[in-house]
N, C-alpha and C positions, 0 to 999 in steps of 0.2 A: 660506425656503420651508418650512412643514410640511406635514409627510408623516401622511396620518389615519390608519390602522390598521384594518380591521374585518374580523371572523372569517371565515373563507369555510367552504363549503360543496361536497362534493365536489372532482372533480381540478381543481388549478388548476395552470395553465401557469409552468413556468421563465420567469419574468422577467428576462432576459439579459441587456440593458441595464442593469436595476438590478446586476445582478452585475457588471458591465463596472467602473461607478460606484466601488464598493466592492472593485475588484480591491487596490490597494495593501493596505488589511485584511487582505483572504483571504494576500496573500506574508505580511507579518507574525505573522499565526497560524502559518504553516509553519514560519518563520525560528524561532519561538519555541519551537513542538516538536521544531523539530531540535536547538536551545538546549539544551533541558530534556533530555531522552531521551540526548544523550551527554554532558552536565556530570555526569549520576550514573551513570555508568558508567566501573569504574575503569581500564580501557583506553580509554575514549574512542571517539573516531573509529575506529581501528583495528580495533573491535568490528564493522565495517558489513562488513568483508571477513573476519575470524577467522572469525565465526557462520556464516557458509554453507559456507564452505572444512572447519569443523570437521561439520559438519550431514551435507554431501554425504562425507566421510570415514570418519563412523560409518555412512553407509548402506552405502558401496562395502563396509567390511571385513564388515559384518552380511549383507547380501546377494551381492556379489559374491565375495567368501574364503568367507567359513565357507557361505552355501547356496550357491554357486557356480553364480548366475545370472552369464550372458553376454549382451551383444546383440548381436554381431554380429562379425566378427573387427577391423576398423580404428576400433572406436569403443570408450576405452577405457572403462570403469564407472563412475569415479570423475564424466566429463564425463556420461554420461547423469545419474547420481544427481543432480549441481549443477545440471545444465536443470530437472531436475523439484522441485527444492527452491525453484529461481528463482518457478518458477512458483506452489508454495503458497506461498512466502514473498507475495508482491503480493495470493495470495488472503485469507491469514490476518493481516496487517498492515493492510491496505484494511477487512476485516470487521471488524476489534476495533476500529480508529480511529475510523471512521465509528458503530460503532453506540452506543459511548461517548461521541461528541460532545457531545451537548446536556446528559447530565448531569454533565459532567464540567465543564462551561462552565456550569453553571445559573445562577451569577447575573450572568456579563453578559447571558443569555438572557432574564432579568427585569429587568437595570437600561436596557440602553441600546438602543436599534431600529439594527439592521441586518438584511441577508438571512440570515435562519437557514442558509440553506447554506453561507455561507462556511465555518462550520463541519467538516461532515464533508472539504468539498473540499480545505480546508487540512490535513488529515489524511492525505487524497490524494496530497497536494503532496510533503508531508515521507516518505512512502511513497516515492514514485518520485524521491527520491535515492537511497535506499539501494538499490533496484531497477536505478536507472544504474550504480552502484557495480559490483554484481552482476553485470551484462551485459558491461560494461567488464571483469570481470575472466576473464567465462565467454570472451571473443571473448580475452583473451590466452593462456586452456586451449587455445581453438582452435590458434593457432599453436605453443605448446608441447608437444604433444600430435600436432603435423601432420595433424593431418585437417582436410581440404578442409571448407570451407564448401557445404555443400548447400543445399539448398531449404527444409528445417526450419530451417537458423538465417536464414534470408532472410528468413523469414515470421516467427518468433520475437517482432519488434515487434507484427503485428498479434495473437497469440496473446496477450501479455502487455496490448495493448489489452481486447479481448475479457476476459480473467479479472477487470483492474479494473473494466470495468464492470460486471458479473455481482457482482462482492463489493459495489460502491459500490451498488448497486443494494439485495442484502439487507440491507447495513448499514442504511440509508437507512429501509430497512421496520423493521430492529430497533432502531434509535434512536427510530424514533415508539413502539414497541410497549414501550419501556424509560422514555416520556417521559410515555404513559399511564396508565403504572403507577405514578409516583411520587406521594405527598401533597403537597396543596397547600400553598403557602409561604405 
């Protein structure tokens, strides 16, 4: 069966099914950036938990010791600082991944037809391991830490929903606006 190709015009609608089609591609692209992204890095995997544990650590001593902000008495600093890193981490990992996709991919963009989104989504993909990671390690702060689970970490999934879509979203606008710009091949 071939597939014709022709330019469109205006918003055109997610073609779902085509995506459904081409899912094994889109895991492959993930599997490969996750490949790629901890083969050069010289702790590895370990890297996915170090970076936030060290992230939320410089912020607790920066802001919590030396300006000696509080938030509250049974919440201790260190766990609010790691929520809030969790959170730009999905936003600023989702944004760079997504809006570098196609140039970064340029020429199977020009050698071979699939759906240009697997792309970014695969970006996505390989994002929200490291974000599991993250969650998984922030819900063991919880226990070691002993503060109850409230309603902020209950809701926590659809927050980190919501900020992926919001970054996949401008990524998506600055990968075209990054693909505009490029000289033709």
């Amino acid at each position: 069966m071939a597939t014709v190709l022709r330019p469109t015009r205006g918003w055109v609608a997610i073609d779902f099914p085509e995506l459904l089609r081409f899912k094994d591609l889109l895991v492959q692209f993930a599997v490969r950036d996750v490949k790629l992204r901890y083969k050069q890095t010289v702790l590895g995997v370990a890297w996915v938990v170090l970076q936030p544990l060290l992230a939320a650590g410089l912020l607790t001593f920066a802001f919590g010791i030396v300006a000696g902000f509080e938030i509250d008495d049974h919440t201790p600093y260190f766990l609010f600082s790691f929520a809030g890193m969790l959170a730009w981490n999905v936003f600023s990992w989702t944004l760079t991944k997504t809006s570098m996709s196609m140039v970064g991919n340029a020429y199977l963009v020009s050698k071979v037809y699939f759906p240009r989104l697997i792309l970014p989504l695969s970006g996505t993909l390989s994002t929200m391991l490291d974000v599991a990671v993250s969650m998984a390690l922030m819900v063991v702060m919880f226990i070691v830490f002993r503060v109850p689970p409230g309603l902020a970490l209950l809701t926590l999934p659809i927050w980190v929903a919501l900020i992926l879509c919001l970054s996949l979203g401008l990524g998506l606008i600055a990968a075209a606006m990054t693909v505009s710009r490029l000289p033709r091949l």
